[in-house]
C-alpha positions as CSV (number, residue, x, y, z in Angstrom):
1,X,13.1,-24.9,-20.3
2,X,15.9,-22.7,-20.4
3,X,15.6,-19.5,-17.4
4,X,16.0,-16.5,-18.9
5,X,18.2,-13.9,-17.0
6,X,15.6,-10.8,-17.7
7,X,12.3,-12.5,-16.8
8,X,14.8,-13.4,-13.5
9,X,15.6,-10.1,-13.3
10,X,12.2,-8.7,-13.4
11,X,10.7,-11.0,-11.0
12,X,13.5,-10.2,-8.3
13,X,12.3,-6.4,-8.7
14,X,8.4,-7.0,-8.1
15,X,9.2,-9.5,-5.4
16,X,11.4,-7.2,-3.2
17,X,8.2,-5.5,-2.9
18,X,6.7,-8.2,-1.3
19,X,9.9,-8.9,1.1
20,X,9.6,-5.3,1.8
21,X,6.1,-5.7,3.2
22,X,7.2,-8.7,5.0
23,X,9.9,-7.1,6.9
24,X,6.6,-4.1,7.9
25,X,4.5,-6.8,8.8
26,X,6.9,-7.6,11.7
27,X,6.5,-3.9,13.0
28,X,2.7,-3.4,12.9
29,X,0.1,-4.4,15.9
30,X,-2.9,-6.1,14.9
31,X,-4.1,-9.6,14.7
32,X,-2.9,-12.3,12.4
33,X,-5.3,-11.6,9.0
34,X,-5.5,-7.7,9.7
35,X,-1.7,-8.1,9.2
36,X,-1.7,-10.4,6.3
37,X,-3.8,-7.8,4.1
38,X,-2.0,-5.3,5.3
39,X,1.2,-7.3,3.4
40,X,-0.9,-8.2,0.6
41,X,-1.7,-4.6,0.3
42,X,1.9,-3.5,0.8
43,X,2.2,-5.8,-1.7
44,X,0.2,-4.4,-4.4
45,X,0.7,-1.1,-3.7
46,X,4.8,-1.9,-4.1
47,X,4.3,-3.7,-7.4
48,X,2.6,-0.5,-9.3
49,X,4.2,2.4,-7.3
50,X,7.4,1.0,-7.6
51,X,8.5,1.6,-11.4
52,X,7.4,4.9,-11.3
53,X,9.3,5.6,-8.2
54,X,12.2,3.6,-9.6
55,X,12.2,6.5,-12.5
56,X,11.5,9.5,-10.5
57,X,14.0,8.8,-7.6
58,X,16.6,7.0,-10.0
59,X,17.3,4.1,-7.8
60,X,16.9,0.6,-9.1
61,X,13.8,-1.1,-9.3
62,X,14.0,-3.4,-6.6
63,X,15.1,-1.1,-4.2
64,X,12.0,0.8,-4.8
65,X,10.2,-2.1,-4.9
66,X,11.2,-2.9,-1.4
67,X,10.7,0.5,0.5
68,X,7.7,1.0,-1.0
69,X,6.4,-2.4,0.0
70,X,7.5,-1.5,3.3
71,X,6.0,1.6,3.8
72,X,3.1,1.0,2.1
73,X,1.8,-1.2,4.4
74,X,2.3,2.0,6.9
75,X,0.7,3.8,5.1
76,X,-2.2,1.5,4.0
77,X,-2.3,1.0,7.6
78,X,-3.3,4.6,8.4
79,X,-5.4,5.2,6.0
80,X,-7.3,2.3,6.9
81,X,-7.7,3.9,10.7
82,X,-8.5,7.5,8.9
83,X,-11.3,5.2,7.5
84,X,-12.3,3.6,11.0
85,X,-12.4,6.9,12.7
86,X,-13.8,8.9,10.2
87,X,-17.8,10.0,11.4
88,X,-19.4,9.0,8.6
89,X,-23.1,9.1,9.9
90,X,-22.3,12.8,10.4
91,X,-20.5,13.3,6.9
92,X,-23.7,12.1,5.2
93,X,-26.2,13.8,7.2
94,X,-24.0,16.9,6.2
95,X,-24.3,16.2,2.8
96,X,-28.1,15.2,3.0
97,X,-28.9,18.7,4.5
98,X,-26.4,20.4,2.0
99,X,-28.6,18.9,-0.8
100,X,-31.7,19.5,0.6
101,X,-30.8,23.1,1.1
102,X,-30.2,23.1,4.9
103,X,-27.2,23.5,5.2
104,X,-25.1,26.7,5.6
């Protein structure tokens, strides 16, 4: 089996995006799994955000690939306490008297 340099290539891009959550992962508070979905989300969020940064910012792939792995996992991170903090027993009561014709 012979390694081809492009599918080499290609791999190195998609897994600087997971180095790049792995360096994050080092900087965030939380326990051990809350921290290890935050890099598998990272992760994921590097391996399709990543080209189309790559195009828009014209740097190279893997570069992308790396910062966006790193701060996705900040930003997966804060949207996840958005989520936590958010009142949602108010937001649907709110949307319960809005249908119903309560609301203002």
């Amino acid at each position: 089996m012979r390694l081809n340099i492009q599918d080499f290539d290609a791999f190195a891009a998609k897994f600087a995006g997971v180095l790049g959550a792995a360096v994050s992962m080092r900087y965030l508070q939380g326990s051990w799994p809350a921290r290890l979905s935050m890099t598998v989300s990272g992760s994921l969020v590097a391996y399709y955000a990543s080209p189309y940064l790559s195009l828009m910012l014209g740097i190279p792939e893997g570069l992308a690939g790396f910062l966006t792995g790193m701060f996705g996992m900040a930003i997966v991170s804060r949207a996840w306490e958005a989520v936590q903090a958010a009142p949602v027993g108010a937001l649907w009561q709110a949307v319960i008297d809005r249908v119903r014709g309560k609301g203002a």
